[in-house]
C-alpha positions as CSV (number, residue, x, y, z in Angstrom):
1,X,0.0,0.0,0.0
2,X,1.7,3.2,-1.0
3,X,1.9,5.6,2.1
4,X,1.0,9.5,0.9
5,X,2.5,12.4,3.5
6,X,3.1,16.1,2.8
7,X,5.8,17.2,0.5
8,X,9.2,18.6,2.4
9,X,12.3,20.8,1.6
10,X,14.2,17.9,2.5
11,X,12.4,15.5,-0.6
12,X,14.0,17.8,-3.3
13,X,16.8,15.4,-4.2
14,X,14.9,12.6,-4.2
15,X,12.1,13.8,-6.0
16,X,14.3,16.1,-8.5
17,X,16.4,12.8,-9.4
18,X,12.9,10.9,-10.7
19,X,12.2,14.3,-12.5
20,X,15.1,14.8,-14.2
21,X,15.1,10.9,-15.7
22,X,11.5,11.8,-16.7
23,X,11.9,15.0,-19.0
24,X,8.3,15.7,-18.7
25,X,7.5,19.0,-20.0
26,X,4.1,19.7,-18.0
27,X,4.2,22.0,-15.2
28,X,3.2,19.5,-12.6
29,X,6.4,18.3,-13.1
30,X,8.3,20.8,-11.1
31,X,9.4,20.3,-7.3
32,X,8.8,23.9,-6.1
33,X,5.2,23.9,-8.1
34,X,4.4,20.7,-6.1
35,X,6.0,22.1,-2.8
36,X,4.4,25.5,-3.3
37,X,0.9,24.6,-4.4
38,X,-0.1,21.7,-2.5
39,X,-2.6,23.7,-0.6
40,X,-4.6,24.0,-3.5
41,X,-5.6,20.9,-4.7
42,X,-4.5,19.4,-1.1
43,X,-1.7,17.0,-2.4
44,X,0.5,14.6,-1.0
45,X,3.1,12.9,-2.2
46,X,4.6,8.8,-1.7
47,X,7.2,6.7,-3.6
48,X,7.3,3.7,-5.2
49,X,10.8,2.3,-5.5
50,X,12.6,5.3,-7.5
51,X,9.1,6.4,-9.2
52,X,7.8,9.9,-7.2
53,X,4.0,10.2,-7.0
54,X,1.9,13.0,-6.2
55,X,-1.9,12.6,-5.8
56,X,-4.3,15.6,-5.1
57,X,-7.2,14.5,-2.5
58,X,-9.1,17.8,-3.7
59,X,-11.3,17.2,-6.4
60,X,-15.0,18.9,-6.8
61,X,-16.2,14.9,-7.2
62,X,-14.5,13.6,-4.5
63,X,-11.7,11.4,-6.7
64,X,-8.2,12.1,-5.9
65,X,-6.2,12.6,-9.1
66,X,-2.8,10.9,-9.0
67,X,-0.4,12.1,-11.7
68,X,1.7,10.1,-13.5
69,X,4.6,8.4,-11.7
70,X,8.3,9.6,-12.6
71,X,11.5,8.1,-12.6
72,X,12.4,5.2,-14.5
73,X,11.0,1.3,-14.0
74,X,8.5,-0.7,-14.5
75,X,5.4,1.4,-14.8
76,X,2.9,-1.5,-14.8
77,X,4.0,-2.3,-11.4
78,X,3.3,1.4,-9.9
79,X,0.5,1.8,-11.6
80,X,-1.3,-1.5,-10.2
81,X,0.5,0.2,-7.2
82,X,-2.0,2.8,-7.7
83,X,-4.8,1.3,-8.7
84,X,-4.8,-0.7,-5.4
85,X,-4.5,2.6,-3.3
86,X,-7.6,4.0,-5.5
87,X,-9.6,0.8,-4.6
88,X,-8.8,0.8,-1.0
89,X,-10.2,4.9,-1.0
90,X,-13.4,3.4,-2.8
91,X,-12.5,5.1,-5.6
92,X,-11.6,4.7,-9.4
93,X,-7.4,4.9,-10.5
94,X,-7.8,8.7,-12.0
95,X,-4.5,9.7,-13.7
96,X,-4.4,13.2,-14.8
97,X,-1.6,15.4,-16.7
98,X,-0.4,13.1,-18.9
99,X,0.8,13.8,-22.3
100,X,0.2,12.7,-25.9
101,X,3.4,10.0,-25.6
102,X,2.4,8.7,-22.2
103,X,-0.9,8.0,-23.1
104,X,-0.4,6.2,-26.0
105,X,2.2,4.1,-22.9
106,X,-0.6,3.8,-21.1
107,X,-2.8,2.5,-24.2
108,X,-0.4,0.0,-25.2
109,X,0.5,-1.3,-21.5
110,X,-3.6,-1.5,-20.0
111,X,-5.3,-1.8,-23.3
112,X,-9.3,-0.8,-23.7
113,X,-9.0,-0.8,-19.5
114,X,-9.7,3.3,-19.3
115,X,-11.2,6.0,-20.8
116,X,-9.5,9.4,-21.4
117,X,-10.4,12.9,-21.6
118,X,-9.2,16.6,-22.1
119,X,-9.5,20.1,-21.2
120,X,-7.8,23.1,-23.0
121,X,-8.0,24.9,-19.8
122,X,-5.7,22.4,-18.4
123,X,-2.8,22.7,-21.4
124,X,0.2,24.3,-20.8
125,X,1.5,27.4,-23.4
126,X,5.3,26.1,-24.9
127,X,7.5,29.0,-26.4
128,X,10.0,29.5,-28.1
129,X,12.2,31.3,-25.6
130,X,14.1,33.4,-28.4
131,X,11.2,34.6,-29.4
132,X,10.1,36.0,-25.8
133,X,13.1,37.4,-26.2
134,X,13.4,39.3,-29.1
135,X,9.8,39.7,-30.0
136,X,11.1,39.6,-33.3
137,X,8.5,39.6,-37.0
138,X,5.3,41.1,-37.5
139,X,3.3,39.3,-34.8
140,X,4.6,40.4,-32.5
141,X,4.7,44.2,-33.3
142,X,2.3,45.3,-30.7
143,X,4.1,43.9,-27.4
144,X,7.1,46.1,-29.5
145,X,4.6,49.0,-28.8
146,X,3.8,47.4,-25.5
147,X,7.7,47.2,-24.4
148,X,8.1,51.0,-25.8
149,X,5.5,52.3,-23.1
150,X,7.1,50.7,-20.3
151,X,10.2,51.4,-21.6
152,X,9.5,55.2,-20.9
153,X,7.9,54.7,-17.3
154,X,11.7,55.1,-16.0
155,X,11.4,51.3,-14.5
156,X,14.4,49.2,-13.0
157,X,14.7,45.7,-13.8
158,X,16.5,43.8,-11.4
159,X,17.3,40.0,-10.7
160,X,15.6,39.2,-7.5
161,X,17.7,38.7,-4.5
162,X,16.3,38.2,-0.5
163,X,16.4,41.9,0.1
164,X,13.6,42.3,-2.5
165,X,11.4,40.1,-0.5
166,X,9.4,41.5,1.6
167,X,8.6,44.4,-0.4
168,X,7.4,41.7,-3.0
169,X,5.6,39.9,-0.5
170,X,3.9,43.1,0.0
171,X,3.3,43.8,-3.0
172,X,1.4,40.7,-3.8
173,X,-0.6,40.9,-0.2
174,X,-1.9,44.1,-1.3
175,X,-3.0,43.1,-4.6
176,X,-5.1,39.5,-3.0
177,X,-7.0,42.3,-0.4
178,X,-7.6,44.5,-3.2
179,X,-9.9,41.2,-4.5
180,X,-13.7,40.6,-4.4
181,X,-13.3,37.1,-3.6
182,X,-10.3,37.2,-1.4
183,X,-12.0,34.4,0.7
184,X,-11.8,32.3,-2.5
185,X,-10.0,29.1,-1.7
186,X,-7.5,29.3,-5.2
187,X,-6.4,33.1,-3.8
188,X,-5.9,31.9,-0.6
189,X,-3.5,28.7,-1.6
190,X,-1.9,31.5,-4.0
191,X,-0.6,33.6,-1.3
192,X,0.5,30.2,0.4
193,X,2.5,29.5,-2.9
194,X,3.8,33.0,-2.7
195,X,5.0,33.1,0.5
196,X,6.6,29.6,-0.1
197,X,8.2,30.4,-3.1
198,X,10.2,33.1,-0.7
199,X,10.6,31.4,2.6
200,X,12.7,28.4,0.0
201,X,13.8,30.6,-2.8
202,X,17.7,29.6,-2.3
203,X,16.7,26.0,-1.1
204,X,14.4,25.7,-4.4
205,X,16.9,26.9,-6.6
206,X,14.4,29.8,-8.1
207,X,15.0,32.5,-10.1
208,X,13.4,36.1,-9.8
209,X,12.9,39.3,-11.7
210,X,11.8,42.4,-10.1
211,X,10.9,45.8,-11.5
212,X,11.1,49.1,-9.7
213,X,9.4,52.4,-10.4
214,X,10.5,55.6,-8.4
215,X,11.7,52.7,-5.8
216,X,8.4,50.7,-5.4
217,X,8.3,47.1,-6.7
218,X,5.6,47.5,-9.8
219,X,6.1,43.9,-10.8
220,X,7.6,40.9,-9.7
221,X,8.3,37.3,-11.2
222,X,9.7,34.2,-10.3
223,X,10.2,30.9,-12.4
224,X,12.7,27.7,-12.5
225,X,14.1,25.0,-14.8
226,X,11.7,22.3,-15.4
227,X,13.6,20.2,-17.6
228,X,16.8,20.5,-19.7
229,X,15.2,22.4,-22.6
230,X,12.3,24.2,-20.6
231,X,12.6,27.2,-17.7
232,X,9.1,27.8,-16.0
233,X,7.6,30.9,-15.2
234,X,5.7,29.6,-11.9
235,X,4.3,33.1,-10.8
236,X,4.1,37.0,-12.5
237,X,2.8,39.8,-10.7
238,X,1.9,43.2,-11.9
239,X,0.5,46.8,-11.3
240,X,-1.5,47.4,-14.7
241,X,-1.8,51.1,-13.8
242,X,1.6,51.1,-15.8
243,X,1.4,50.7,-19.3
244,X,2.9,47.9,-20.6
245,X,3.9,46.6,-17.4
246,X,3.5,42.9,-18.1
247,X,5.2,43.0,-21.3
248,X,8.0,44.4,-19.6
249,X,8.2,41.9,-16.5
250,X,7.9,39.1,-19.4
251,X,10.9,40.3,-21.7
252,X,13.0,41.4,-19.0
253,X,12.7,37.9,-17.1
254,X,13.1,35.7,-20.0
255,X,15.9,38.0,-21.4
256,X,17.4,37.3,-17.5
257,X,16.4,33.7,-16.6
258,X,15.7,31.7,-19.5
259,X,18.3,32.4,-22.4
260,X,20.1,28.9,-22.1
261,X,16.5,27.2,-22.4
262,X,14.6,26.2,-26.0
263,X,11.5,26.3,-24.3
264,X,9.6,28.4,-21.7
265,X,6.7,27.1,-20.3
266,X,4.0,30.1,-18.9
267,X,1.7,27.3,-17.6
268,X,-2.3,26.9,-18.1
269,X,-4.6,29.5,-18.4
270,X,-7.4,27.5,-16.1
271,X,-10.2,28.2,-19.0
272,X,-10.6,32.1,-18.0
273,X,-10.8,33.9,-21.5
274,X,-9.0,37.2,-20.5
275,X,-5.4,34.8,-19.3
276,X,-5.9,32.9,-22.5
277,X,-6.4,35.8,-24.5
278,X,-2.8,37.5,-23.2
279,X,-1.4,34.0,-23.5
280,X,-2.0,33.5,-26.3
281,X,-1.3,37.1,-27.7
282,X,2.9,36.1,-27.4
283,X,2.3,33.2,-30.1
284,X,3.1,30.1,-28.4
285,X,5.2,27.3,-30.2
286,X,3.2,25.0,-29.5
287,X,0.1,24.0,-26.3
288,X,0.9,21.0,-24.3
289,X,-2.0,19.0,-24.6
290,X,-3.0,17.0,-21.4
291,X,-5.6,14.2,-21.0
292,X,-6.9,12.5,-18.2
293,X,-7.2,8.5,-17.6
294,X,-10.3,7.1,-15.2
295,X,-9.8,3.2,-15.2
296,X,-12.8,0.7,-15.6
């Protein structure tokens, strides 16, 4: 019976050495997402041999959603590893964030033994990082005009060290009270994230952006490498009552953070229309396509 706990500082080289074997592009796949999020979906984490496992219990039907296992071996075994955790719960094996090339793995290993689905909210938005960086060609001509505005707001673009903390801490805790919903469960597991991102940022290995206007953080950014071709943005804040403050905080990060990457990974956009709209608006190579197993 695999045995699920909370996630700890002290897992990361454990944890990091299944990831890196793995190469898995999707955001789950990141230690400090899993470390810094787990309020949200409330996940744990066990092992299985050298495969890592996280599992969220929070789930609007009740069904925990275990994502697939990393590291290398026999993934028959920790899958009916799973499957007989997901019994003893009462519940169906539910296997979410995998990819095109694991499913057809899982199709080929437990033939016409689940059914799959999808949803675009759920896909991560793959670019090009050269082209986050130069923001190069015709299409991308108005974040050009949306770099030139913040480009004359006098801003200071910094890489984040632990002195810029707690004014970005701040920053952010002013921005969640400014919200309607602030009692809103997904806020409240963001500021946890937050504040975890910056009470490990050394021990996580993060990297940070922050920009300055007349001496007041305006935005603030922080990201990591996922795999060997892919750096992560995990978290961007901004004061939009700049002009072209986002497109600044994007160019000046990925300029700082992610030039010896292909890829950079901006994550989902949760199915709300004004994220995907700006998302999609910086031309994305491609979007990682995620499905979700439920076993008979």
């Amino acid at each position: 019976m695999l045995e699920f706990r909370d996630i700890e500082i002290t897992d990361k080289e454990r944890i990091c050495t299944a990831l890196r074997h793995s190469q898995f592009m999707g955001c789950e796949y990141s230690f400090s997402n899993n470390m810094a999020w787990k309020r949200l979906g409330d996940s744990q984490i066990a092992f299985y041999k050298d495969f890592y496992i996280c599992c969220s219990f929070r789930s609007d039907d009740g069904i925990p959603r275990f994502f697939l296992p990393s590291a290398s071996g026999s993934y028959r075994d920790v899958i009916n590893e799973m499957k007989a955790h997901a019994a003893a719960l009462g519940k169906p094996l539910v296997i979410a964030g995998i990819t095109e090339p694991s499913l057809k793995m899982l199709n080929e290993l437990y033939p016409d033994s689940f059914t799959y689905d999808t949803y675009d909210g759920d896909w991560d938005y793959i670019y090009n990082s050269s082209d986050l960086i130069e923001l190069a060609g015709r299409k991308y001509h108005s974040k050009r005009n949306h770099l030139a505005r913040f480009n004359e707001l006098g801003a200071v673009f910094t890489e984040m060290t632990e002195n810029d903390f707690d004014d970005c801490i701040t920053f952010s805790t002013l921005e969640y009270n400014s919200r309607s919903a602030e009692s809103d469960h997904s806020f409240i597991a963001e500021q946890y994230a937050i504040n975890t991102y910056f009470n490990y940022f050394r021990e996580l290995g993060l990297k940070g952006g922050v920009i300055r206007i007349d001496g007041t953080v305006a935005a603030f950014t922080i990201g990591d490498r996922l795999n060997d071709e892919t750096f992560c943005v995990h978290i961007e804040k901004a004061d939009t009552r700049y002009n072209g403050i986002y497109a600044g905080i994007n160019n000046c990060f990925a300029k700082s953070a992610a030039g010896g990457y292909r890829y950079i990974n901006r994550e989902e956009d949760l199915g709300i229309e004004g994220l995907r709209k700006a998302k999609q608006s910086y031309h994305p190579a491609f979007l990682l396509k995620k499905y979700k197993a439920t076993f008979k």
